[in-house]
Residue, then its C-alpha position, 0 to 999 in steps of 0.5 A: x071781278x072787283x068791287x065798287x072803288x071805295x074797296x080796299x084793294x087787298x079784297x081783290x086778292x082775298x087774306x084767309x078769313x083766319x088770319x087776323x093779324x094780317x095788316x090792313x090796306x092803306x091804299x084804296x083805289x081812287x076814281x081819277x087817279x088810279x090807272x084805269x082800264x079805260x085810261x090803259x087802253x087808250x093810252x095805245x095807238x091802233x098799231x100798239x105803240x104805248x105813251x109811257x109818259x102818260x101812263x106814268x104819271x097816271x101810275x105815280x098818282x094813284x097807281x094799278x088797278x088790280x085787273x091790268x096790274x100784271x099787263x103794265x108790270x109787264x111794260x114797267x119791268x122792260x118786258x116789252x118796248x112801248x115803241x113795239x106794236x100789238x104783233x111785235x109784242x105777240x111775236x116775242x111773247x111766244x117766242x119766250x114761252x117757247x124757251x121757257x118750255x125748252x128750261x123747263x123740259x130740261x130741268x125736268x129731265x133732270x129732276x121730274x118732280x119739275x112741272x109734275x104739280x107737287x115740290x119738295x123741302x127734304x133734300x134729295x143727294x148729298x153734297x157730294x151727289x150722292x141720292x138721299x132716299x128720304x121717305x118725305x120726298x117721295x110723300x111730297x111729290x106725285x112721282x108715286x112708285x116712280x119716285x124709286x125709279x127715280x132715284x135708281x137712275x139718279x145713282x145709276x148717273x155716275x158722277x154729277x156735274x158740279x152745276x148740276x148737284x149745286x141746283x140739286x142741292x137748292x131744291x129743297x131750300x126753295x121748298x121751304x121757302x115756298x111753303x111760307x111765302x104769302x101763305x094767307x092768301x087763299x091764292x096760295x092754299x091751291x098746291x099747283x099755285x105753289x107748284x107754280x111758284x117753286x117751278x119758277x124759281x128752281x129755273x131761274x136758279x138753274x139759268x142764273x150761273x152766277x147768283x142762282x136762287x137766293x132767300x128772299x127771291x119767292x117773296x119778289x116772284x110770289x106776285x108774279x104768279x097771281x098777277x100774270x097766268x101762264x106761267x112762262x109770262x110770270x117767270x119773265x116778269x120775275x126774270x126782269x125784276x131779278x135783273x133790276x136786284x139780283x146784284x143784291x143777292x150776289x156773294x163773292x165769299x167775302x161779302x154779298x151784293x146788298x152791302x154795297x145798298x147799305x153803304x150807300x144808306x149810310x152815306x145818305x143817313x150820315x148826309x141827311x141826319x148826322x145825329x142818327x148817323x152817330x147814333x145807330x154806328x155808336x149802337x154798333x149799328x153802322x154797317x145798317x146790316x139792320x135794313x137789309x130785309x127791307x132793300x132785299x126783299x123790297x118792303x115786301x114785310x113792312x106792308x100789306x101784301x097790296x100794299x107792297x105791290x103798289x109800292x113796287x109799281x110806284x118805285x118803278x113808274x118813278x124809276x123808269x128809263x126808256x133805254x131799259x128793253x134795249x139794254x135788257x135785251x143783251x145776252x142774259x146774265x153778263x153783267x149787270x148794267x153799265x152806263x152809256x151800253x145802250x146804242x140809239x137815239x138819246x133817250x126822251x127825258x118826257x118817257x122817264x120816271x120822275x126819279x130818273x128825270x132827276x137823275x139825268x138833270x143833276x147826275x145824281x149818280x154812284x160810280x156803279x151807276x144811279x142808286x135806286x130809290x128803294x135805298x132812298x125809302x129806306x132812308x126815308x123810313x129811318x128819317x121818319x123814325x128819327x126821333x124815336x130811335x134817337x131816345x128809345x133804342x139803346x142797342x140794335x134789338x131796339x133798332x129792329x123791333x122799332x122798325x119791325x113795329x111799322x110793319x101795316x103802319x106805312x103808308x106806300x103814297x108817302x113813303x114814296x114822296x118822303x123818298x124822293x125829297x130825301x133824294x133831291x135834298x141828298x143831290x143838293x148836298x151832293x153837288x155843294x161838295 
């Protein structure tokens, strides 16, 4: 299923032989470093339980290899508890396919094109709920004849719910979406894959009342659906990545949730380098509206497609805080997380990431809580570039495309070690004050 360990690892994944401009892996899996199969399972005892401690550090070293990625996300998103044993786990596996099938049998009767193996990107009512009888859907879909039906009984409904035209009126954008996510991939040129992919996010855009589907959300779900198979397991895998940002992707009207990242990222800049502080606000750049994709979308752009996944399990090995499947494990979407919500025992500071170790040690915290380290990178990135944006960039275009031009160029290994020395630099500074 894999090749020999000097490999790249994007092999595993397979880039469409067309797409030359595709930027090549950095990351190759290392024998001894890289967490292994072996290494994984025996890092179980008979009855389940999982030594976290050890598999992160495996995981901050060289990261997953590619055949049991999906299964330690699974575990480094909450998913799971590693305290719960092999039957707990199975228990609640099963339950949430079954709720999955209850959304998704829900959304279905809604809008049959949900589940039927095709998805649309034409919108099919109006803003005021009124069906739209647009030939393209019907071509889009595998509703044939029944498309018509469909679209009858849509008009025959009455008057829809508010909830109901908003999710309906998203559908289509998702669509869009979809037909340009990771579309090098020979993964993504099968149609039910995509299918897949829009089925996913139109329930999560369903469930999520508050926040809904946003652009950006199917780059962070893309991975997901070819790294876990069934797709209720992928869509859960999604949900709990989309707990950790979909603060990120809030609007309240005035302002969307990222913001409050870029204010931060201004924050650490002005504290770790004053003079590309004042550079980047005298280019009208202080906002860092100029960073938001690389915090919105987690970096998804600026690395390989391997890459970016390896980056993400090492931000979230470094980031990992055992309380995290107790504190998921609340009512959905009330809120975002608090500090001191969970209940127990004090969490064991040797089960958590690296990152979070230095955060409980110097109370490295915002008042809204610990700032993730994807911030952090993005700081790091800019202090890398330091020089070069402090003598070429004499407006924001110029901003942009120096830090577009790093896109294939970084490296997720050292992005993340330069992170974390801002970070400890950053709590040193802190604590001074």
């Amino acid at each position: 299923m894999w090749g020999a360990f000097a490999e790249p690892a994007d092999s595993y994944y397979q880039i469409r032989p067309e797409c030359t401009d595709v930027p090549n892996t950095k990351f190759k899996i290392k024998p001894g470093k890289t967490l292994s199969v072996r290494k994984w399972q025996a890092a179980f005892t008979t009855e389940g339980f999982l030594d976290m401690g050890k598999t992160l550090n495996r995981i901050q070293r060289g990261g997953i290899h590619p055949s049991i990625r999906g299964e330690v996300w699974e575990f480094l998103l909450g998913c799971y508890d590693p305290k719960s044993t092999f039957e707990e786990r199975e228990q609640i596996r099963q339950r949430r396919r079954l709720q999955y099938a209850s959304w998704k049998e829900e959304c279905k009767q809604m809008f049959p094109v949900i589940g039927s193996g095709g998805f649309i990107t034409a919108p099919v009512i109006t803003s005021k709920g009124e069906p739209i009888y647009d030939p393209l859907v019907l071509q889009e879909t595998n509703l044939g004849a029944n498309g018509s039906d469909f679209f009858k009984e849509l008009a025959s409904r009455g008057p829809l719910d508010q909830k109901v035209i908003q999710w309906l009126l998203t559908l289509h954008q998702i669509g869009l979406d979809v037909n340009r996510t990771d579309r090098t991939l020979v993964f993504y040129e099968k149609k039910e894959n995509l299918s897949k992919l829009w089925d996913i996010l139109a329930l999560y855009a369903w469930i999520d009342n508050d926040v809904g589907y946003c652009q950006g959300m199917s780059d962070l779900c893309s991975p997901m659906i070819m790294l876990l198979e069934d797709e209720a397991d992928a869509f859960w895998c999604f949900e709990r990545l989309m707990r950790r940002l979909r603060g990120n992707f809030r609007d309240t009207g005035r302002s969307v949730g990222v913001e409050a990242q870029l204010t931060h990222l201004a924050s650490i800049t002005q504290i770790i380098d004053p003079k590309l502080h004042h550079h980047l606000e005298n280019l009208g750049g202080g906002d860092y509206l100029f960073a938001i994709r690389m915090i919105m979308v987690q970096f998804r752009r600026e690395f390989s497609f391997c890459d970016s996944l390896y980056l993400w399990e090492m931000m979230w090995a470094l980031e990992y805080d055992p309380e995290m499947y107790s504190l998921y494990e609340e009512p959905q979407f009330e809120g975002e997380r608090t500090e001191g919500s969970s209940k127990g025992k004090p969490k064991s500071i040797n089960q958590c990431g690296k990152y979070e170790r230095e955060n409980m040690k110097n109370g490295g915290k915002s008042a809204e809580g610990p700032l993730p380290i994807s911030v952090f990178l993005v700081a790091s990135v800019l202090k890398d570039k330091s020089s070069k944006l402090m003598t070429e960039a004499r407006g924001l275009d110029d901003v942009v495309k120096i830090l577009n031009d790093i896109t294939g160029n970084l490296d997720a290994k050292k992005a993340c070690t330069g992170a974390m020395k801002l970070h400890k630099k950053y709590l040193k500074k802190q604590a001074k004050k």
